[in-house]
Every structure is written in C-alpha cells, then in structure tokens.
C-alpha positions as CSV (number, residue, x, y, z in Angstrom):
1,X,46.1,-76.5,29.9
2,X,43.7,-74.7,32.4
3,X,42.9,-71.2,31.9
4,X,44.2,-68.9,35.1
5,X,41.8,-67.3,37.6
6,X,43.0,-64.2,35.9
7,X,42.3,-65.6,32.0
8,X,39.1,-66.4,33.2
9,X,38.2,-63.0,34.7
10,X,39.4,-61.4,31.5
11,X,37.5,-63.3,29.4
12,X,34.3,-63.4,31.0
13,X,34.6,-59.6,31.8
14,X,35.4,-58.7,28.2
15,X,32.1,-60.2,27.2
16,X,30.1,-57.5,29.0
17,X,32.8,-54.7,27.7
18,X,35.2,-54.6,31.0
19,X,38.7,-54.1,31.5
20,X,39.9,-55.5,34.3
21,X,42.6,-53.0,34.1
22,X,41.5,-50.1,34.0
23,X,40.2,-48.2,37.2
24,X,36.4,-49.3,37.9
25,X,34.1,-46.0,38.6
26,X,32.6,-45.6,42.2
27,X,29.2,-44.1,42.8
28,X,30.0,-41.9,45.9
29,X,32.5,-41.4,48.3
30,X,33.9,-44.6,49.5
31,X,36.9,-47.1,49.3
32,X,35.8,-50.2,46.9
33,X,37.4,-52.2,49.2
34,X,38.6,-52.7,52.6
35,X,41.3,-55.5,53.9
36,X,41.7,-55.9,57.3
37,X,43.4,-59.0,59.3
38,X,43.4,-61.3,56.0
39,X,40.0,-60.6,55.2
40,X,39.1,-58.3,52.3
41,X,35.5,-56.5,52.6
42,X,34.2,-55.1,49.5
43,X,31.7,-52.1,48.8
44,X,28.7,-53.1,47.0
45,X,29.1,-53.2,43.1
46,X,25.9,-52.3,40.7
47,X,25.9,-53.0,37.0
48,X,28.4,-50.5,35.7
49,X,30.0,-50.8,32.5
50,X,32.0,-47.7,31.6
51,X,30.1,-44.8,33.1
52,X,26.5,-46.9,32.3
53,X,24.3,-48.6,34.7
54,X,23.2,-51.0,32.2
55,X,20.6,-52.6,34.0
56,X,18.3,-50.4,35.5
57,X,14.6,-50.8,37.0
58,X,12.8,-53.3,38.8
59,X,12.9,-56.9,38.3
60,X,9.7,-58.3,37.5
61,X,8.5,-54.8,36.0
62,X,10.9,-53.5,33.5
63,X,13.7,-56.1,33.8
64,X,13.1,-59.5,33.2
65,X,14.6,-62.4,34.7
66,X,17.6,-63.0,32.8
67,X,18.3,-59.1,32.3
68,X,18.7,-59.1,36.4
69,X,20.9,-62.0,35.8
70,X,23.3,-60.5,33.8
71,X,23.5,-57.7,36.2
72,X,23.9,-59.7,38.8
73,X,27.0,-61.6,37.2
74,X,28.1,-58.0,36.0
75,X,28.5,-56.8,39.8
76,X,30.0,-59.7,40.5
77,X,32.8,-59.0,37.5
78,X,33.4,-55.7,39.0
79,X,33.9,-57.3,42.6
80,X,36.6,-59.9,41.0
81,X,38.0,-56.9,39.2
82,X,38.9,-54.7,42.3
83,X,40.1,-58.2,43.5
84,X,42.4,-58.3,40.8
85,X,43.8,-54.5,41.2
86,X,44.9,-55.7,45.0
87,X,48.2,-56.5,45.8
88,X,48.2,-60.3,45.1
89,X,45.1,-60.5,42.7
90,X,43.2,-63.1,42.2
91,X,45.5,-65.6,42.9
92,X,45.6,-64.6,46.5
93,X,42.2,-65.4,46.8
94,X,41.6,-68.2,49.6
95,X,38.1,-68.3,49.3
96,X,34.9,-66.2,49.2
97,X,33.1,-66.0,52.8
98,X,30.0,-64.2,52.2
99,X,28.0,-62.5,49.1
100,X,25.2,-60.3,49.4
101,X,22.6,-59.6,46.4
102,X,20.2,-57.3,46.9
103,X,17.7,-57.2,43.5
104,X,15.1,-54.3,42.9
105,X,12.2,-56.2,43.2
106,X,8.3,-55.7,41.7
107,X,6.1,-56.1,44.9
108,X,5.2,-59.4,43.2
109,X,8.4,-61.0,42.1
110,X,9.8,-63.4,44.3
111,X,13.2,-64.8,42.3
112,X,15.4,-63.0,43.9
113,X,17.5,-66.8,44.5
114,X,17.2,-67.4,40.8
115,X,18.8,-63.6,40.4
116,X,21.7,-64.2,43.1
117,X,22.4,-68.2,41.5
118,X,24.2,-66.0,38.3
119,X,26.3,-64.1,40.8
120,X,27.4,-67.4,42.5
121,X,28.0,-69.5,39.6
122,X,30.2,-66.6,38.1
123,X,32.4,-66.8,41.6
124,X,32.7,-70.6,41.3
125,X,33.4,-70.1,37.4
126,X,36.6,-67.9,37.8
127,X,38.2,-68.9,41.5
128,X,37.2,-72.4,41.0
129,X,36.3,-73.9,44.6
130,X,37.5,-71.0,46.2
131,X,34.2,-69.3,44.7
132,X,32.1,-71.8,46.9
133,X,30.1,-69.6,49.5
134,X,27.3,-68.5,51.9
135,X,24.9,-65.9,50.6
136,X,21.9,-63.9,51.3
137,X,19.7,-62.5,48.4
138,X,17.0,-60.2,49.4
139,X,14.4,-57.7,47.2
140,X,14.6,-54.3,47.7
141,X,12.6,-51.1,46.9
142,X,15.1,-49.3,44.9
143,X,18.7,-49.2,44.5
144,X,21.5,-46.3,43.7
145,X,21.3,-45.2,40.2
146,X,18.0,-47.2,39.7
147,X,20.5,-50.0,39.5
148,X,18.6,-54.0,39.4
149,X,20.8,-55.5,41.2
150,X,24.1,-54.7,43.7
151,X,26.4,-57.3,44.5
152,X,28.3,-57.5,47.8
153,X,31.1,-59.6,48.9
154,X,33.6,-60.8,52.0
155,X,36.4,-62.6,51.2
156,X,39.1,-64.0,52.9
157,X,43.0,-62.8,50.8
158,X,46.0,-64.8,51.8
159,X,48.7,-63.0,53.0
160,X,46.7,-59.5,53.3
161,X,47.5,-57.0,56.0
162,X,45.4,-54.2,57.6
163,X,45.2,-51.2,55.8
C-alpha cells in the first residue's frame, strides 16, 4: 500500500525533529501563507527546527554542501507543513507552480542548483507529481537569522478561496 502525502510528510519531517502539528514559529511579523483565487503563496521558510536555525552561515565558508542541502529540504518541510495546517492539507495540493531558493553563498561558491535540487526532490518525494515545478535558485549575501538557505513557494490548492 502507498504511503499518503501526509505519511510521507510526517515521516520525512520527523527525521529532522518536526511536527507537522504543532504551530511552526515565524521570524517577524507576517502571515506564513497567503491563498488567494486557488493559488496559495507562501512566506519564505529558513531552517528552523523548534526555536533553532540549524543551519546557519555561508555556503562554501562554514557550511558545506550537503549541510545547505539539508537546509534546503528542511525549509522545504516547513513549507509542506503550513500546507498541511490549511484547510484541505496536503491532499488539496494540485500542484507546485513555482519555488524559490535563495542560499547564502561564499563569493566563490557557485552550487547554488546543487543546493535548490534537495528542495525539489523533497517536493516530488511527498506530493508525488504534483511536486514537479519551475524554480529559480540564486546566492545571496546574507539571510534572516544567518540562515543558509530560505525556501519559497507558489502553489496552486484546489478548492481554496480568497482570504
């Protein structure tokens, strides 16, 4: 038997000490998401576990490839999880339009792809084919919170009204 969208998500976040229940801190004053006209727009998510950054400083300097990585896919996790805490969930997912990685970046590393590919295969990983989507990753000078890496998405929710 296949393993739900949601049975997915809980597993994979579990691993890096989520819950995709409980309430995900924000960094500032903001909605996590907004969902407008069946389309579902979501704040940028760093690599927070708990009240933790968990990877902080510059790829390529202090964090090495597979560190960003991991924060990547954690951001991603988080994105999922808000998902999840919508009317609907993940189920209602049609399919994700757009993500956005933007990776703290040495002036000298240029992987910023390789970072953004963990982000992406996570997506495809949980919603299946619904995960498939277009993407821009770019290096950056410094995130909130020193973060590595912050993880963006668009995604388009069936049966979602304006709020």
């Amino acid at each position: 038997m296949t393993a739900s969208r949601t049975e997915r998500l809980q597993q994979l976040a579990q691993a890096e000490g989520l819950d995709i229940s409980a309430e995900l801190r924000l960094g500032g004053r903001y909605t996590p998401v907004v969902q407008h006209a069946g389309i579902s727009y979501l704040s940028g998510q760093v690599p927070r576990v708990g009240l933790d950054v968990v990877v902080q400083g510059s790829a390529g300097r202090e964090v090495t490839l597979a560190d960003a990585q991991r924060a990547a896919r954690i951001g991603a996790l988080r994105s999922l999880i808000i998902l999840h805490q919508q009317p609907g969930g993940l189920e209602h997912v049609q399919q994700v339009l757009r993500v956005s990685v933007f990776v703290q970046s040495a002036p000298d590393f240029s992987q910023q792809s390789e970072v953004a590919d963990a982000a992406s295969d996570l997506l495809v990983e949980v919603l299946g084919p619904a995960g498939v989507h277009s993407r821009t990753s770019v290096g950056v000078a410094q995130l909130p919170k020193n973060a590595t890496v912050e993880v963006e998405l668009t995604v388009a929710v069936e049966g979602v009204k304006a709020k």
